[in-house]
C-alpha positions as CSV (number, residue, x, y, z in Angstrom):
1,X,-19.9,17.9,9.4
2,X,-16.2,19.6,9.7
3,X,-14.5,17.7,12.1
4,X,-13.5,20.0,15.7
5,X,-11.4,19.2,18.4
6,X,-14.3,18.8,21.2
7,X,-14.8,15.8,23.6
8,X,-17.0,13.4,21.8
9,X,-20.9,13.2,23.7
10,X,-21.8,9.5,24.7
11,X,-24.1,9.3,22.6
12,X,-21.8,10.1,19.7
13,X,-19.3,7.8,21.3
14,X,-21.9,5.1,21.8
15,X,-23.4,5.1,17.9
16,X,-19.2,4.9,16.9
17,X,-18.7,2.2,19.4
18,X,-21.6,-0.2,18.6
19,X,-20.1,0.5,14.6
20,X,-16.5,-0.8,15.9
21,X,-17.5,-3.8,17.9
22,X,-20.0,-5.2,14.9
23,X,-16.6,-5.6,12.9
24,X,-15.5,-9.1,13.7
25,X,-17.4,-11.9,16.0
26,X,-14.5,-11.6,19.0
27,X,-16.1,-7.5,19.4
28,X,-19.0,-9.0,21.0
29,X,-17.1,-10.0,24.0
30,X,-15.8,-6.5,24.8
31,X,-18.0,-4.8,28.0
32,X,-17.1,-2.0,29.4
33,X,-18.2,-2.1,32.8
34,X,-17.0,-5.5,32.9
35,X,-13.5,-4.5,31.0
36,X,-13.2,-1.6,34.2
37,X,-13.6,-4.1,36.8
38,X,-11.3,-6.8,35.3
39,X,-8.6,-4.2,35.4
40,X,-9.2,-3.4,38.3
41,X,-8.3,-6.6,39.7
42,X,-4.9,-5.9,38.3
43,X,-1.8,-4.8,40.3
44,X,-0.5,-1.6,40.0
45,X,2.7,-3.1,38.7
46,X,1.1,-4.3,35.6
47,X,-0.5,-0.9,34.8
48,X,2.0,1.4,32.3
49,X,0.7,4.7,33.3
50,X,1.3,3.6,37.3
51,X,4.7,2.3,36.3
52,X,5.8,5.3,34.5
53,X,4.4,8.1,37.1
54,X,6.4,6.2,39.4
55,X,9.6,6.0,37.4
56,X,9.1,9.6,36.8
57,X,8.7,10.9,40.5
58,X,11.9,8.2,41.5
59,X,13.9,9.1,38.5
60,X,14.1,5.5,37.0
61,X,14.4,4.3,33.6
62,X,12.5,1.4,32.6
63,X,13.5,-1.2,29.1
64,X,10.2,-2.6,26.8
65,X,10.9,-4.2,24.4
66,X,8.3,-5.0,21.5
67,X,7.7,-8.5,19.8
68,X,4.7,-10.1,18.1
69,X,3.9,-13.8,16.7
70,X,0.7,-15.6,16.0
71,X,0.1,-18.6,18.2
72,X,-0.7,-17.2,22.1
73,X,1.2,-19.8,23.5
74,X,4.5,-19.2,22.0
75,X,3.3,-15.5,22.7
76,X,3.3,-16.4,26.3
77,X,6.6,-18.4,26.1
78,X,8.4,-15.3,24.6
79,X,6.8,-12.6,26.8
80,X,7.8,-15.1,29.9
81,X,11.8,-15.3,28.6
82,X,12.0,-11.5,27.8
83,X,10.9,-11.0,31.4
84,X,13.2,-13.4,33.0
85,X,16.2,-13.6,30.8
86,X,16.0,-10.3,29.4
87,X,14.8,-8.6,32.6
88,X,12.4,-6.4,30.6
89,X,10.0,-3.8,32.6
90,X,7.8,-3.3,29.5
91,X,6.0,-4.8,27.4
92,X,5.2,-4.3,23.8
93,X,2.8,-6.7,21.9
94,X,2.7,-6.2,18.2
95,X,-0.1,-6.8,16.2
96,X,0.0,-8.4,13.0
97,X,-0.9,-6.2,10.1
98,X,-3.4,-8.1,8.6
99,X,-5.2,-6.9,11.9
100,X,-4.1,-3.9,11.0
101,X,-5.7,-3.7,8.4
102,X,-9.1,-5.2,9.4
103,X,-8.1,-8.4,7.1
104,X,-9.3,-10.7,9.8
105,X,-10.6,-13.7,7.9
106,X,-6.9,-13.6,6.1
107,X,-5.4,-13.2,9.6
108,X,-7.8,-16.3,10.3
109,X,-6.0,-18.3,7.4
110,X,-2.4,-17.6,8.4
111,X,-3.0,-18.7,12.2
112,X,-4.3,-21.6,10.7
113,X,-1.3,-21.8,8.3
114,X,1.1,-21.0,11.4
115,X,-0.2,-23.8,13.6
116,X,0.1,-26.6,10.7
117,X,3.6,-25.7,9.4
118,X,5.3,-24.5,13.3
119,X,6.0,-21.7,11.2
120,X,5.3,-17.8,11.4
121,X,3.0,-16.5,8.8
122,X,2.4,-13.6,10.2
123,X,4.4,-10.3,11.9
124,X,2.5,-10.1,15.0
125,X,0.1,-11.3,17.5
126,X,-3.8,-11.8,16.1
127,X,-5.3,-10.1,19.0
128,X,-8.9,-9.7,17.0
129,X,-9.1,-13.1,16.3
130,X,-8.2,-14.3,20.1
131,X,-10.5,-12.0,21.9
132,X,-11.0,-10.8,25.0
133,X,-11.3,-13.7,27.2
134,X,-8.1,-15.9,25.3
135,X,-6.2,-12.3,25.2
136,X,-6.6,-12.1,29.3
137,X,-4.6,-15.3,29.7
138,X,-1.2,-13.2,28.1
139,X,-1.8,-10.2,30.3
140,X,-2.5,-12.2,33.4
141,X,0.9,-14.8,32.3
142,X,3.2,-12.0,32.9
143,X,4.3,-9.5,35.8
144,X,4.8,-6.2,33.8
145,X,2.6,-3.8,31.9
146,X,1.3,-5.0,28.2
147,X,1.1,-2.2,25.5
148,X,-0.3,-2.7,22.2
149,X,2.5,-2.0,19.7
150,X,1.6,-0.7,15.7
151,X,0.1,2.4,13.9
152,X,-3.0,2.0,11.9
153,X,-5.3,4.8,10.4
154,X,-8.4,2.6,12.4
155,X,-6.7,1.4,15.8
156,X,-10.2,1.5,17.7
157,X,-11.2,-2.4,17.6
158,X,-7.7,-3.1,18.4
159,X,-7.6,-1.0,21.6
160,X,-11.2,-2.2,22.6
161,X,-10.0,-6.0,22.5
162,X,-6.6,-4.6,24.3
163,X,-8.0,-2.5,26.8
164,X,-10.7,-5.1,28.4
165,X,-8.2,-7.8,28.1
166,X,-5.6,-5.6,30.2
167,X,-3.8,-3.8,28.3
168,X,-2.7,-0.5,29.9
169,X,-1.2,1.9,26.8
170,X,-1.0,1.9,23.3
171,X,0.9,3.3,20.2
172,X,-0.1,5.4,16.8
173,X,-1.4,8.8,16.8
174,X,-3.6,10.8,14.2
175,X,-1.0,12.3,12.2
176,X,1.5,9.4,11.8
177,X,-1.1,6.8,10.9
178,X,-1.7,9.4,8.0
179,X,1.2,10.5,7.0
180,X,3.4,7.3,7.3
181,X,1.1,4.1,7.6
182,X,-1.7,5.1,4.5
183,X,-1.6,6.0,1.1
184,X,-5.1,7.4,0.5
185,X,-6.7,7.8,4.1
186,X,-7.4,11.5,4.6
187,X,-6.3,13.0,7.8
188,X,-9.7,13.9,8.8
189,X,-11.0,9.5,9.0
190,X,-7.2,9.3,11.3
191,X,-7.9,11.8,13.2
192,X,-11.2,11.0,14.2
193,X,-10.7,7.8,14.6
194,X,-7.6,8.9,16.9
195,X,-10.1,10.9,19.0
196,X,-12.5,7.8,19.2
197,X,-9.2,6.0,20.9
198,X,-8.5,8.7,23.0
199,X,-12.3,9.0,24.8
200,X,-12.2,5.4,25.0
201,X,-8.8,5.4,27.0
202,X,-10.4,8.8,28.6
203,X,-13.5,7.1,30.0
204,X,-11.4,4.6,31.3
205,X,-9.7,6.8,32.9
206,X,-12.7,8.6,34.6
207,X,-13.8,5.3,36.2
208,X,-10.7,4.7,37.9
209,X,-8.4,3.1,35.1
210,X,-5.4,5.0,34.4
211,X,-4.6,4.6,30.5
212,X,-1.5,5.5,28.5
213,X,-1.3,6.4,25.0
214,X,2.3,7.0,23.6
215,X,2.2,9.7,21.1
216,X,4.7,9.4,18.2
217,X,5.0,12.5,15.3
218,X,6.2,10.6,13.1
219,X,9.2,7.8,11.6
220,X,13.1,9.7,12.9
221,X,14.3,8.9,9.6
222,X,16.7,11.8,8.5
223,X,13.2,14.4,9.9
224,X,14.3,17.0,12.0
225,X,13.0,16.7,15.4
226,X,10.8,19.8,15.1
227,X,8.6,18.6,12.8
228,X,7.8,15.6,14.9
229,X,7.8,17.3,17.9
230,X,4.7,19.6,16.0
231,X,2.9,16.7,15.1
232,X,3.3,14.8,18.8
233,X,1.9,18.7,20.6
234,X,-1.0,18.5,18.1
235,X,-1.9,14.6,19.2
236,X,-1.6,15.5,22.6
237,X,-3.7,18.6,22.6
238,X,-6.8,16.2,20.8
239,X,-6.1,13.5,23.8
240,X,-6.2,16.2,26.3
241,X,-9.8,17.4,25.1
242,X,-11.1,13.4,25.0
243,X,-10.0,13.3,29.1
244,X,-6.8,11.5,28.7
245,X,-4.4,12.1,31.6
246,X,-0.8,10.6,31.1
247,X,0.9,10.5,27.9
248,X,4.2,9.3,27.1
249,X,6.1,11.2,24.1
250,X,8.4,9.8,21.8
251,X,11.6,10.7,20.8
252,X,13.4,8.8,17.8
253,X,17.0,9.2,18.7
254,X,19.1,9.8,15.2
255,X,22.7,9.4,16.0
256,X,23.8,12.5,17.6
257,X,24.0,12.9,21.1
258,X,23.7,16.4,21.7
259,X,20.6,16.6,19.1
260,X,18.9,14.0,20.4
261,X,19.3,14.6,24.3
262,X,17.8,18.2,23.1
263,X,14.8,16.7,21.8
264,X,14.5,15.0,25.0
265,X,14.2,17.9,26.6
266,X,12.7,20.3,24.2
267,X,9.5,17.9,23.3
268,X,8.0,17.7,26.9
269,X,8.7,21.2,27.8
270,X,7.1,22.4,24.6
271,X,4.3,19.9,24.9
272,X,3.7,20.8,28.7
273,X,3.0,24.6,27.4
274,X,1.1,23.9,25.1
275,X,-1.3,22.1,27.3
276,X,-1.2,24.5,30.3
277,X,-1.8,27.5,27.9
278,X,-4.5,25.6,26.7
279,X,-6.1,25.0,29.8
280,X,-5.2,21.1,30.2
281,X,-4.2,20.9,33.6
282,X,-3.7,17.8,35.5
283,X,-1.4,15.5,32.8
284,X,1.3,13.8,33.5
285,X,3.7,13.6,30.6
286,X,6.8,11.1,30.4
287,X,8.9,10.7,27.2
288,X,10.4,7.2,25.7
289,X,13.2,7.1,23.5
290,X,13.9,4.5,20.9
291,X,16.6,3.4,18.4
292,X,17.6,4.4,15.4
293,X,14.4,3.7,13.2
294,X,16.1,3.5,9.4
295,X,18.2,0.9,7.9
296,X,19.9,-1.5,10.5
297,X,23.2,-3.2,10.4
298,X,22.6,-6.9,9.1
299,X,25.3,-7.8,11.5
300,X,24.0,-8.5,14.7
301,X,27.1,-7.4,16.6
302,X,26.9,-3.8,14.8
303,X,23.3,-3.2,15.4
304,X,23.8,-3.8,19.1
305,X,26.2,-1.4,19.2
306,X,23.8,1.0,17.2
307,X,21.0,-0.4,19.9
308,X,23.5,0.6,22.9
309,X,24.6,4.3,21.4
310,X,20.5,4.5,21.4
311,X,20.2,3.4,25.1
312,X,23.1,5.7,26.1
313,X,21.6,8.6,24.5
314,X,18.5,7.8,26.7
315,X,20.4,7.8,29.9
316,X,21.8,11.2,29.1
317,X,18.5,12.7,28.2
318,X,16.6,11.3,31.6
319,X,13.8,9.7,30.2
320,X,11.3,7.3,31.9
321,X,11.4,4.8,29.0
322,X,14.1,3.2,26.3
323,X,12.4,1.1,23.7
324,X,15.3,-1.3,23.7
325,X,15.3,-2.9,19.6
326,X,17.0,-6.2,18.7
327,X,20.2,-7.5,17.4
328,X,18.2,-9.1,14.6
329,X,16.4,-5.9,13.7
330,X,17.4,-5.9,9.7
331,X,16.8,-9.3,8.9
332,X,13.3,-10.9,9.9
333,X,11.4,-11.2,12.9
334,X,13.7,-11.8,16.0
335,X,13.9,-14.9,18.0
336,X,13.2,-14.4,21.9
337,X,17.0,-15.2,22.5
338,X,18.5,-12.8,20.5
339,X,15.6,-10.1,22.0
340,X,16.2,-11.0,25.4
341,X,20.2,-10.5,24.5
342,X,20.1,-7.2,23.3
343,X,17.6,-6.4,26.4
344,X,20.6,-7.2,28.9
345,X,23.2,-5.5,26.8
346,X,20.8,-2.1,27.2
347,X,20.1,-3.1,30.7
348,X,23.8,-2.8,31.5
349,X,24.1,0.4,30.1
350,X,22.0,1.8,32.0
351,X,23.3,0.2,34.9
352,X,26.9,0.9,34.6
353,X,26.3,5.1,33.2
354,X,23.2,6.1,35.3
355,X,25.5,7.5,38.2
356,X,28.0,8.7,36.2
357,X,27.6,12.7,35.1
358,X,27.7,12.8,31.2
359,X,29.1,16.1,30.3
360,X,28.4,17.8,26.7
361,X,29.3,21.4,25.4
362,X,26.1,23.1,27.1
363,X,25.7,25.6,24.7
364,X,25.7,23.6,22.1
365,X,22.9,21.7,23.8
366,X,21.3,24.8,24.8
367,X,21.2,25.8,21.2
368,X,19.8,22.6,20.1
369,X,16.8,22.4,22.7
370,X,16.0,26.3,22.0
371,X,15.6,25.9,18.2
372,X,14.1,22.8,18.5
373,X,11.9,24.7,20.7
374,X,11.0,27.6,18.6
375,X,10.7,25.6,15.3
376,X,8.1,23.5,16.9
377,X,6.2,27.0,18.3
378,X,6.1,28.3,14.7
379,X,4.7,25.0,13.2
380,X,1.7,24.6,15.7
381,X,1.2,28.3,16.1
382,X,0.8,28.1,12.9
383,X,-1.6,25.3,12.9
384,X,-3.7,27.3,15.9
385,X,-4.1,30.2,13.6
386,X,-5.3,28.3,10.7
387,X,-8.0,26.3,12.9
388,X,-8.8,29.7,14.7
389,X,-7.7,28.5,17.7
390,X,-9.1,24.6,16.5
391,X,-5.4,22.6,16.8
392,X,-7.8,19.8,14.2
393,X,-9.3,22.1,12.5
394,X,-6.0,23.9,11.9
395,X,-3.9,20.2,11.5
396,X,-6.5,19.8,8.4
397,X,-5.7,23.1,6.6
398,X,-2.0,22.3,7.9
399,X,-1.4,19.2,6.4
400,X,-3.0,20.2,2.7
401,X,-1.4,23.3,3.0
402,X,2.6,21.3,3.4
403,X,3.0,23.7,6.6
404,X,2.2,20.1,8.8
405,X,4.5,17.9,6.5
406,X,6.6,14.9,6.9
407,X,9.7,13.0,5.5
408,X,9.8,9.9,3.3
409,X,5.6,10.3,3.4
410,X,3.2,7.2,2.3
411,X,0.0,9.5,1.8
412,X,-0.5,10.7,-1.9
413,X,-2.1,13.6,0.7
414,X,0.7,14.6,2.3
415,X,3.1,17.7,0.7
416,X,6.7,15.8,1.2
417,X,8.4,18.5,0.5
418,X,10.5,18.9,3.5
419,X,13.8,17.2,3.3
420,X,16.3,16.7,5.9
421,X,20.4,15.8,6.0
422,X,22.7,15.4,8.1
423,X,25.5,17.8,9.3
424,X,29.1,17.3,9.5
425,X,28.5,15.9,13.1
426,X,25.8,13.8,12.3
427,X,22.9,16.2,13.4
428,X,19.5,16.2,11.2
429,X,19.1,19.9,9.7
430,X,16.5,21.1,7.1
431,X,17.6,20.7,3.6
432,X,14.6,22.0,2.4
433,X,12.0,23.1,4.8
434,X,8.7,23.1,2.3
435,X,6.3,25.3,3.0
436,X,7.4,25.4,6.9
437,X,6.7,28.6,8.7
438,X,10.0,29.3,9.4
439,X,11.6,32.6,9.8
440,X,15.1,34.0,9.5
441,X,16.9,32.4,12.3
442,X,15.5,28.9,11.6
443,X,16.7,28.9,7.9
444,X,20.3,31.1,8.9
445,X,21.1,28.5,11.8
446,X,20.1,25.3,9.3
447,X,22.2,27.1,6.7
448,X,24.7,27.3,8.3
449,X,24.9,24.1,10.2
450,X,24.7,22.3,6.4
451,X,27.9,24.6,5.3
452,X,30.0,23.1,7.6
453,X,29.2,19.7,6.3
454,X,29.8,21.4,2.8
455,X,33.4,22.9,3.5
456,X,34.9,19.5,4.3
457,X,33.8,18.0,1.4
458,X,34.7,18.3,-2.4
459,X,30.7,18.4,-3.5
460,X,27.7,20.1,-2.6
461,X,25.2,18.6,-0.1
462,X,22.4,17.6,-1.7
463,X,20.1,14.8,-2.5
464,X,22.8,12.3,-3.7
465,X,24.2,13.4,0.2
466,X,20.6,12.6,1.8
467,X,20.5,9.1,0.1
468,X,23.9,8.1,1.6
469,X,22.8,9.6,5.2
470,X,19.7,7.0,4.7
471,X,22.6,4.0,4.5
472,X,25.4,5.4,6.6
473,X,24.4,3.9,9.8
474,X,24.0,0.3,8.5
475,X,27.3,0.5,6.4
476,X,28.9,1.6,9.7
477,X,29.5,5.1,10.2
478,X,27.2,8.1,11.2
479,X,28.2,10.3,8.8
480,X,29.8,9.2,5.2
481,X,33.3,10.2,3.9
């Protein structure tokens, strides 16, 4: 049966569900009645939807920051310092990708493995193999929100355990865990299962439970925000239909300001129209930002820098959330000192430029959050058209068709043809926009953004250019000489 974008029945729900708890022993302990009322013995300061609403309507900005190790205590331990020492808001728990991958009984040997050696074996926390009731003594340890933290093209036994242990959002989306995070998986199994994640956080929503998914389009490696910003509408139009009510949208900031506090702008404005002309009334959309996402400075001193230039870039774009990354990004996973570090060096960013007025060259971002704007129309438009008015139906022809593409693509299905590069002020532009339904304004104003780059320099910009843009930020400079 063709897969549509309609709100799953119960007892189509139901038959999925009793498939996803039979996985591993641990899904036996997941009620949901009982999974409501535990949650609802919760505070709203540890709920991440309540948190963010709140921050929206005051016009805060609140700092996670995401780590993930095996044993739960030393999972407690960190989550405690980030808290105190780091001053975190947020939380982000990262699951292993063994669990990730639904290889539980290896997950089950490198715990074991972890606790006999005092060393980590794997690169996140084992939340399948924990369970529900072990899982409840991290969320109840802590005073902030939890969020489950990792894409996956099958999330949904993941977010069961989460959700009933108090966990209040979660990551991945349909498109991303397809195009970036499989090499085989067909977009119609990550879509679906995206839609089964969605009614589940939906029905918890309908008994009282506000639940957040954050929607990402995609890894900002060198990919034009448009294209992501396509691939986070589409997401949030198939959460809307499954009864979710606040989503947060994410924005991977690239390096220059001006681009990126447009896409801050353009992607909730775009994805708010969507949803109203679509008749989804009633959602609440925030937007987080985060890092840099490519190649990070080994030194730790130059990727806090690179962290900070992030943060500031959130400040100017007024979002509710900065995912604040570590000082020991490029090298393994980070220690809770060093995480808690790089948390107080964003913290004081924020602190010392939120009531300062930071001033850019409007039009210029004007022109930025209007093309980013109308390239992300003619992608889902597109995508509506195909589907007949069916944004899955339409994502499906989309993707095979390379008109919903994506950069530096794992899946064998996915086109890759479009290419992006930087411009001579460090702005992402198409170098090759695919099969893209662009028209002649897109492809002038790209064009012509990429010959600036060119007259400055003694050779062309081309695909030797787009591998040194992949490096420039860790060698130390946003755009190479």
């Amino acid at each position: 049966m063709a897969i549509k974008n309609r709100r799953l029945t119960d007892e189509e729900f139901g038959r999925q569900r009793a498939e996803v708890l039979s996985e591993w022993s641990t899904g036996a302990e997941v009620d949901f009645e009982e999974g409501i009322a535990f949650n609802k013995t919760l505070p709203p300061s540890k709920n991440y939807a309540e948190q963010l609403a709140m921050a929206k309507e005051t016009g805060a900005m609140l700092t996670r920051s995401d780590t993930g190790v095996p044993s739960i205590e030393e999972q407690t331990d960190y989550l405690s310092h980030l808290q105190d020492a780091g001053r975190s808001d947020l939380f982000g728990v990262i699951i292993d990708s063994l669990t990730r991958t639904h290889q539980y009984e290896a997950a089950e040997e490198a715990i074991e493995k972890s606790r006999r050696t005092r060393e980590w074996f794997l690169n996140g926390f084992p939340i399948v193999h924990y369970g529900v009731a072990k899982t409840r003594t991290l969320t109840q340890a802590v005073d902030r929100p939890l969020q489950l933290r990792g894409v996956a093209p099958d999330w949904r036994l993941i977010l069961e355990m989460g959700l009933a242990a108090g966990f209040t959002a979660s990551s991945g989306a349909g498109f991303i865990s397809f195009s970036q995070f499989s090499k085989r998986v067909p977009i119609e199994t990550t879509v679906r299962n995206y839609q089964y994640n969605y009614a589940l956080m939906g029905r918890y929503e309908e008994a009282g439970v506000p639940m957040l998914p954050e929607i990402s389009g995609g890894v900002g490696v060198l990919t034009p925000n448009s294209l992501l910003h396509a691939a986070t509408v589409v997401d949030a139009i198939i959460a809307a239909e499954q009864g979710v009510k606040n989503m947060s949208l994410m924005v991977h900031t690239q390096g220059n300001f001006a681009q990126d506090v447009a896409a801050m702008r353009a992607l909730p404005q775009v994805c708010g129209e969507y949803l109203d002309e679509l008749g989804y009334k009633g959602v609440t959309l925030s937007v987080v930002a985060t890092s840099w996402s490519g190649k990070f400075p080994e030194d730790a001193y130059e990727s806090l820098a690179a962290i900070c230039l992030g943060v500031l870039a959130a400040v100017a774009g007024g979002v509710q959330v900065v995912h604040v990354k570590t000082m020991q990004e490029a090298l393994a996973i980070p220690r809770k000192e060093a995480n808690a570090a790089s948390l107080r060096a964003g913290k004081k960013v924020i602190e010392m430029v939120r009531v300062q007025k930071l001033e850019f060259e409007q039009n210029t971002l004007d022109t930025e959050q209007r093309m980013q704007v109308v390239e992300t129309r003619a992608v889902v438009d597109r995508i509506l058209e195909m589907g007949d008015g069916d944004v899955i139906a339409g994502a499906i022809q989309a993707a095979d068709a390379g008109v919903l593409d994506q950069v530096f693509a794992t899946n064998q299905n996915v086109a890759g043809k479009v290419i992006g590069v930087r411009d001579a002020r460090g702005a992402v532009r198409y170098l090759d926009h695919g099969n893209l339904p662009f028209g002649a304004e897109i492809l002038e104003f790209h064009k012509s953004k990429i010959a600036e780059r060119e007259s400055g320099r003694d050779a062309p910009v081309d695909y030797d250019t787009v591998v040194q843009d992949l490096f420039s930020i860790s060698a130390g400079e946003l755009v190479p000489g």
